[in-house]
C-alpha positions in Angstrom: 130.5 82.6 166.8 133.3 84.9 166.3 134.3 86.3 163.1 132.1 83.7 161.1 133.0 83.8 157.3 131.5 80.7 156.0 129.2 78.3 158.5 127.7 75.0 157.9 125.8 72.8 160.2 128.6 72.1 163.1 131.2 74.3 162.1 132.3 77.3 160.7 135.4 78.8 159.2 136.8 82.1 159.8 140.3 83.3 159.4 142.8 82.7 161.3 143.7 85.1 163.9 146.7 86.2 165.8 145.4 84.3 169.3 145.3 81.1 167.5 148.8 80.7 167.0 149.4 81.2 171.0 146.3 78.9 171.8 146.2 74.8 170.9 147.1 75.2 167.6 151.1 76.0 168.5 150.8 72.5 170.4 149.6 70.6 167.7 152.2 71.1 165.3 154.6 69.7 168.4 152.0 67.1 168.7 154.3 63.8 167.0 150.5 61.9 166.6 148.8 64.8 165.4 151.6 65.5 162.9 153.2 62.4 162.0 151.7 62.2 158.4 152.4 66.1 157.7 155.2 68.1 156.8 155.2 69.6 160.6 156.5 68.3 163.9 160.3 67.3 162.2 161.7 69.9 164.0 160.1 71.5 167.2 157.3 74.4 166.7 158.6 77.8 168.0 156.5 81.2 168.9 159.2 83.1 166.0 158.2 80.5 163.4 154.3 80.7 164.4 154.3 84.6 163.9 156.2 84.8 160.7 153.7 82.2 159.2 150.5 84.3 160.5 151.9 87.6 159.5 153.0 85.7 155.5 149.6 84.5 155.3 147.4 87.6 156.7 149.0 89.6 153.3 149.3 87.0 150.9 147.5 86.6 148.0 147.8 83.1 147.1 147.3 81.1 150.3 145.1 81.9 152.9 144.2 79.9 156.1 140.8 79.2 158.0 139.9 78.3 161.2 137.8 75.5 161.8 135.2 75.6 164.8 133.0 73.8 166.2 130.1 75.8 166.8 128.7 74.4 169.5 131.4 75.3 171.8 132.6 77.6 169.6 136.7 75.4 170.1 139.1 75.8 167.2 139.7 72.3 166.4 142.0 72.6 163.5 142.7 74.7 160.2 142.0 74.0 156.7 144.0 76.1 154.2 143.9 77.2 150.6 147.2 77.1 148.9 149.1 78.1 145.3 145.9 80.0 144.5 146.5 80.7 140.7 143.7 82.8 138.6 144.8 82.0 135.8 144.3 78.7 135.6 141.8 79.2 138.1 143.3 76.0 140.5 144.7 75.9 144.5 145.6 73.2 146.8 143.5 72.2 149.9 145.5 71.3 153.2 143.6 70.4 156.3 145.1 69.5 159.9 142.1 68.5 162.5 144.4 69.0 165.8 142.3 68.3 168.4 142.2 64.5 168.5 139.1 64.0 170.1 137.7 65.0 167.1 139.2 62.5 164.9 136.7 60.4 162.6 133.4 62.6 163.6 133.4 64.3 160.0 134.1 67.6 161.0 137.3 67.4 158.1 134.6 66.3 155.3 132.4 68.8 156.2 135.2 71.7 156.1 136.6 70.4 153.2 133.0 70.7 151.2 132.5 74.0 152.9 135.6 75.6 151.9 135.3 73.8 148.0 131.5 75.4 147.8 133.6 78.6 148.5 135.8 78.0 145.8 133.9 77.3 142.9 130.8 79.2 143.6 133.0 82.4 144.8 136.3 82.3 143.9 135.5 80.8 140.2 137.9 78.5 140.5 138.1 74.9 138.1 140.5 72.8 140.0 141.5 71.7 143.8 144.0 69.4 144.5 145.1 68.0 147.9 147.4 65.0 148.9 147.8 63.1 152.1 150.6 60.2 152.9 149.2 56.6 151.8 149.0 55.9 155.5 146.9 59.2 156.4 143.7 57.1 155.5 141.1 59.3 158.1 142.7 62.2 155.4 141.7 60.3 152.2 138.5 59.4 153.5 137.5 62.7 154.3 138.7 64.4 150.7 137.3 61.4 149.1 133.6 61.7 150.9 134.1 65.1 150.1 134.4 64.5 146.1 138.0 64.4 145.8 139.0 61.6 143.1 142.5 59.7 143.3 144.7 60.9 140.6 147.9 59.3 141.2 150.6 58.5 143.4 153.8 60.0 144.6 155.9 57.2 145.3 158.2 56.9 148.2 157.2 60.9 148.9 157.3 60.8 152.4 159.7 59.1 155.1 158.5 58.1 158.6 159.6 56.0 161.4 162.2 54.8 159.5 160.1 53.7 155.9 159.5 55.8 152.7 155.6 55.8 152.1 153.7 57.0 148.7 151.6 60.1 148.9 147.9 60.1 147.3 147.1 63.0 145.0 143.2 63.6 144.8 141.4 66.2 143.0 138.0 68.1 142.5 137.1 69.4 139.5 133.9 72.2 139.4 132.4 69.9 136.8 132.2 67.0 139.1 131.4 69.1 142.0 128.5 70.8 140.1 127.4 67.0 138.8 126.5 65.8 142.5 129.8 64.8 144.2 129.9 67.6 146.6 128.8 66.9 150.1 127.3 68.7 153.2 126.6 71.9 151.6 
C-alpha cells in the first residue's frame, strides 16, 4: 500500500497524487462508456486540464479527492471525491467514477462509498451527504443505495445523452440513519 489514509477490507483510499493524473485515470475520462452518465468525456480530456484540476484540488478546502485501490494489486481503479464541503451546515456531496471496467458490479464503489461516509461523520463531524447519478446510471444507485443513501427526489430532464434528456436521482445520508444501522462494510 502506498500512502494509505483510510483502508477497508479490498481497498483503500489515499489522495490523489500527481502520477495518477498521467496513469489510467487521464484515459478514463476519454473513455465514452466509462463516462457516458457523468459530466466528463463531452469534450476530449487534455494533460492542461488534468494538472489544473490536481493542483485546485491539492489546496482546496472544500473538495478533496481519493484514490481508490485495490489492495491486492495495489491498481487505482477509480476516485471517489468529497465535494462543497460546508462546516457550517456540516454537509458535502459524494462523487464516485470506478474507471477501470473490469471492475464494474464487484462492490468495490459500495464499499468506498461507506468507507469515505465512516470518515465523514465519525471525523469530519459532518450531518449530511448528498450524491446524484443519471436515472440510467443504475450500478451508481445501487451502490449509494447499498451504501445507505436514500432517494430524495428527482432532477427532471437534468442530463442529455445520445440524443434523450434523462432525470437525475438525488440520494442522501444523513449521520442519524448512518448511526441507526444503514451504513455498510465498515
Amino acid at each position: 500500500m502506498r500512502h494509505p489514509f483510510l483502508v477497508s477490507d479490498r481497498i483503500y483510499l489515499r489522495r490523489l497524487e500527481k502520477e495518477d493524473i498521467e496513469g489510467n485515470y487521464f484515459q478514463w475520462l476519454n473513455d465514452q462508456n466509462v463516462t457516458k452518465w457523468m459530466r466528463h468525456g463531452i469534450f476530449p480530456n487534455s494533460y492542461e486540464s488534468m494538472k489544473a484540476f490536481y493542483e485546485n484540488q491539492a489546496i482546496s478546502k472544500t473538495d478533496v479527492v481519493f484514490a481508490i485501490v485495490f489492495k491486492e494489486q495495489d491498481r487505482h481503479i477509480g476516485n471517489i471525491g468529497l465535494h462543497s464541503i460546508n462546516y457550517v451546515f456540516r454537509s458535502a456531496e459524494i462523487g464516485i467514477i470506478i474507471g477501470e471496467t473490469d471492475c464494474w458490479g464487484k462492490g468495490y464503489a459500495t464499499e468506498a462509498i461507506s468507507l469515505l461516509s465512516h470518515h465523514c461523520f465519525k471525523r469530519l463531524n459532518l450531518n449530511r451527504l448528498a450524491a446524484g447519478a443519471v436515472d440510467k446510471n443504475i450500478g451508481s444507485i445501487r451502490a449509494f443505495e447499498k451504501a445507505g443513501f436514500s432517494r430524495e427526489g428527482v432532477a427532471r430532464q437534468a442530463y442529455f445523452c445520445e440524443g434523450q434528456y434523462h432525470d437525475c436521482v438525488n440520494l442522501s445520508l444523513l449521520y442519524s440513519e448512518w448511526l441507526a444501522g444503514k451504513k455498510v462494510g465498515v
